[in-house]
N, C-alpha and C positions, 0 to 999 in steps of 0.2 A: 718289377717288384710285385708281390702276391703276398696275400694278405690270408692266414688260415687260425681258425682255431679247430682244437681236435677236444675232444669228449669233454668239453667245459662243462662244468657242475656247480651248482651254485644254492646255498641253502640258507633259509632264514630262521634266524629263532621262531618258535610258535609257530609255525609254517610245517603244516605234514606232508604237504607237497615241496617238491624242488623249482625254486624259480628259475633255474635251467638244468636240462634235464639230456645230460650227453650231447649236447651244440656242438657239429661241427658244420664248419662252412668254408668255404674258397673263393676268394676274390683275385681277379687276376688284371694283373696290371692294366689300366685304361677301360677298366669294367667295372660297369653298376651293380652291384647286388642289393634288391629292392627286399626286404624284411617286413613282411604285411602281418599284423594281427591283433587280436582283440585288445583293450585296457586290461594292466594287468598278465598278461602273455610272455615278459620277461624281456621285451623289446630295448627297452631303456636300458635294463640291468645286462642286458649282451654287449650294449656299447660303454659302457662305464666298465666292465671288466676289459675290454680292448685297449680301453684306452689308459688304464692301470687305476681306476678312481676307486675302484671296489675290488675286493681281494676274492678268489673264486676257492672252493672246497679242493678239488683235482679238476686237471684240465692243462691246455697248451695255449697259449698266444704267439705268432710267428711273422716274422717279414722273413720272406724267403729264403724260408726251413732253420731261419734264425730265432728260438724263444726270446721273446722280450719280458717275459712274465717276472724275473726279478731287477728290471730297470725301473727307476719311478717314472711317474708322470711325463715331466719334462725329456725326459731323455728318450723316448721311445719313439720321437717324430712322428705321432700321430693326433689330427686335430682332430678336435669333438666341436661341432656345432649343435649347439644347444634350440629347446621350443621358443626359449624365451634368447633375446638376443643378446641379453651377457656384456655389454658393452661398458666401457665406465664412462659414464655421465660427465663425467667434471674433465673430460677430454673430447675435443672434435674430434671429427672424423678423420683427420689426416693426421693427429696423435693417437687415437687408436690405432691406427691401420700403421704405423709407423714404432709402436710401442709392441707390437705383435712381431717386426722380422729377428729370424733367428741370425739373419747376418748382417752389419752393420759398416758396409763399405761404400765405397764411394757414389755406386749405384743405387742406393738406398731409395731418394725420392724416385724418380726416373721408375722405380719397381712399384710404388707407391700407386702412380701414376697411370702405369698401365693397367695394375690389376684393378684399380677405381674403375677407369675407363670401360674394362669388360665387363664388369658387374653395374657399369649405367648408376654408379654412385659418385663420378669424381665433381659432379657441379654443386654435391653437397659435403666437401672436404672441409670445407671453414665451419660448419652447422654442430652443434650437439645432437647427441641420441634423441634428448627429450624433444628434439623440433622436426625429425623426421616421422614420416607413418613408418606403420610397423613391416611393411613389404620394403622400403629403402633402410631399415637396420637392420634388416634378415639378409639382405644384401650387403652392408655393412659386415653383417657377424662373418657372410661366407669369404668376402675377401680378406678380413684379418686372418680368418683361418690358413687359405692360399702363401698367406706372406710370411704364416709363420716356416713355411719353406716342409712340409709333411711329407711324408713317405707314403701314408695313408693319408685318407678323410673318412669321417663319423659323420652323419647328417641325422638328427634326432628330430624326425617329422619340423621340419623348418617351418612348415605353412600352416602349423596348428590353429594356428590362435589370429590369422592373418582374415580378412574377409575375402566373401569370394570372387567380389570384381577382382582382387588383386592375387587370391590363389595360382591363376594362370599362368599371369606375368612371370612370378617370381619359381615358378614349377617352370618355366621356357629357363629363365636363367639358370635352375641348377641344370637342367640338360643343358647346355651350354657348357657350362663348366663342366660335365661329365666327359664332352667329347674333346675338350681341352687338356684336360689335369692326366698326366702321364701317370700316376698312382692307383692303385685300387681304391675304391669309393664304395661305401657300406652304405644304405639309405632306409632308414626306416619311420614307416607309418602304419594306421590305420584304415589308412583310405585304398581302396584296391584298384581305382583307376588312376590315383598317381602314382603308386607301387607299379602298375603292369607301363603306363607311362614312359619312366623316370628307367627304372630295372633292365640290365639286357639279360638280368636273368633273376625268378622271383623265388622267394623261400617265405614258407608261412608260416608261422612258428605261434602257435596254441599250448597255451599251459605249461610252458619254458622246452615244449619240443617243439622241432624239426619236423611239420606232418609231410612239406612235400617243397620240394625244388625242382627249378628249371626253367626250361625256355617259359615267359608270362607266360603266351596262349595256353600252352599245351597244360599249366599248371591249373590255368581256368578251364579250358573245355575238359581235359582228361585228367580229372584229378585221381593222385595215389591212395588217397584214406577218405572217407567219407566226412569227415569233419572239415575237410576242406573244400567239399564241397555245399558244405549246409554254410561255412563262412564266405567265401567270395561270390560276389556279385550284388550287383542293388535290389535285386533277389535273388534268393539262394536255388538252389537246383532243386527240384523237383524231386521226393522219393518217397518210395513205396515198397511195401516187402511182396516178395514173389516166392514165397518157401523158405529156403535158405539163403537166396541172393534176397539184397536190397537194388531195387532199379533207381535208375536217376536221370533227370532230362533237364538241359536249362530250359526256362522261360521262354527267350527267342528262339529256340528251336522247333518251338510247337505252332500247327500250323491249323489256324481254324476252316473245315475242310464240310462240303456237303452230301460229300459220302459217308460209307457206314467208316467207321472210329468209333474213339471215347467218347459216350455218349455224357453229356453233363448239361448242369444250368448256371446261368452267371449270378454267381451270391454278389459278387460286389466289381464296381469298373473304378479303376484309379488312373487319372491322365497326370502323366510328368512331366508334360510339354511335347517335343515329336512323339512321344509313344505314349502308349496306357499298356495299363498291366488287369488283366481279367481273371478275379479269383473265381474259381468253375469248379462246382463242387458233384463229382465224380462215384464210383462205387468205388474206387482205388484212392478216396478223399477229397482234399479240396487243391485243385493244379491250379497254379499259376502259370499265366499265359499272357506271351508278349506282343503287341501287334499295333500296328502304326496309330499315331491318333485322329487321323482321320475315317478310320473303323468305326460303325456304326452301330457294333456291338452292343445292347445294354442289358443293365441288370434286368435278372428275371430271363431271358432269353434261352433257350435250348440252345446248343450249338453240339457239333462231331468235331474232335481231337484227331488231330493227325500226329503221333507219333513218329517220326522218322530211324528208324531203327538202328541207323549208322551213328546217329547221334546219342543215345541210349546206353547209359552207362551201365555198368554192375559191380558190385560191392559186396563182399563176402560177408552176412549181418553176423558172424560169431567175432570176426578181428576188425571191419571197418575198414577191408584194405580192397583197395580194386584188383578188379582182374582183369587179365589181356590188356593193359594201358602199355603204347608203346612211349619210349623215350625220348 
């Protein structure tokens, strides 16, 4: 089963911009496609036209090369899990999770049962919504989805609103379920280290486009348009104009070196636990620089920039698109 939309467009009253803006994507059966990008970016509004909830300008929705675009909701065998977990209160958990299958045979509990078990929900089947934490109805919300028996799955950043002792857990259980669920699986967030996580393949989508797709890594070290590289990372990449290229380097790539380099001084040290990040302010501006935190680098300090050139990106400053990035 593979899961596509082709040139989706989508437009709002009052809106001069398009909240998506020619989206197309490919999701293929037993694969994650992680959807990373800003509030606002069209993220939500790509899975509510998938899922038939919102009506799109032009455009395709497809299970494999089948349009579903004029089937309603119900019928298109695809779930949506939602931020918030959707659940009805005035049902347990083994009435929700039982009021969700689309089929209704003799196996019914016995299915119940298992998919509880794998989502590490079933010792809370007799419990209501309101008595679980919010990481056991986010688990809750992903097995009703399961049972309603999907072609696809929708995953609407599941961990938003979750704390972050419990982010982890419930980020291990949707991988879990990702190398389970024989269907293509769409997953979208904000966060760019559970997008490159979660993802076996990442799309960033800015401004209801498509900047850039593919394998994580390569989508984080060599990005195709420079906007995707000023978004991903806990710092964004490094850049500077050079004539008519833009140059770009991440953070950890830079290497504080006592030969001749970038010569600079440290305006400010920030530790984030194993590492600190050193803003160094440069004739080429001010580089951020990544380096363990047991570095004893501090402000005020001179320090030479080791640049590694391999690692050194370029960006065409007329279009924002890279160049020589291979695939």
């Amino acid at each position: 089963m593979r899961l596509t939309t082709d040139e989706l467009v989508v437009c709002y009253p009052k809106r001069s911009a398009r909240a998506l803006d020619r989206v197309s994507i490919e999701v293929a059966a037993g694969s994650t496609l992680a959807v990373v990008g800003p509030s606002g970016a069209g993220k939500t509004t790509l899975l509510r036209i998938i899922a038939g909830l919102l009506p799109a300008q032009s455009g395709d929705v497809a299970l494999d090369g089948n349009s579903v675009v004029a089937l309603p909701p119900q019928e298109r065998r695809i779930a949506l899990v939602f931020q918030d977990d959707a659940l009805f209160n005035n049902m347990t958990v083994r009435e929700n999770l039982r009021f969700a299958q689309r089929a209704h045979n003799g196996d019914r509990e016995k299915r119940v049962t298992e998919v509880a078990l794998a989502l590490h929900v079933s010792e809370h089947l007799g419990r209501r919504p309101r008595e679980l934490s919010g990481g056991e109805r986010q688990r809750a919300s992903i097995a009703r989805a399961l049972l309603s028996d999907p072609l696809a799955l929708l995953l609407d950043e599941p961990l938003a609103h979750l704390d972050p002792s419990l982010r982890r857990s419930v980020r291990d259980e949707v991988i879990g379920v990702s190398e389970r669920f024989v269907g293509p699986i769409l997953y979208v967030t904000h966060d760019h280290v559970e997008a490159m996580s979660i993802g076996d393949a990442l799309a960033v989508l800015i401004d209801g486009r498509i900047e850039d797709i593919g394998e994580p890594q390569r989508v984080y070290d060599a990005p195709r348009k420079i906007a995707v590289a000023r978004f991903l990372g806990e710092r964004p990449m490094n850049l500077w104009n050079d004539g008519r290229l833009i140059l770009g380097i991440r953070p950890e790539r830079i290497h504080l070196c006592s030969e001749s380099g970038l010569r600079g001084r440290i305006a400010r040290r920030e530790t984030t636990g194993a590492d600190a990040y050193l803003d160094v302010e440069t004739d080429r501006g001010m580089v951020a620089v990544r380096v363990p935190a047991s570095n004893d680098a501090r402000t005020g300090q001179l320090v030479a920039l080791e640049l590694p050139p391999e690692f050194v990106r370029r960006f065409d400053s007329a279009t924002g698109s890279a160049l020589s990035v291979s695939s």
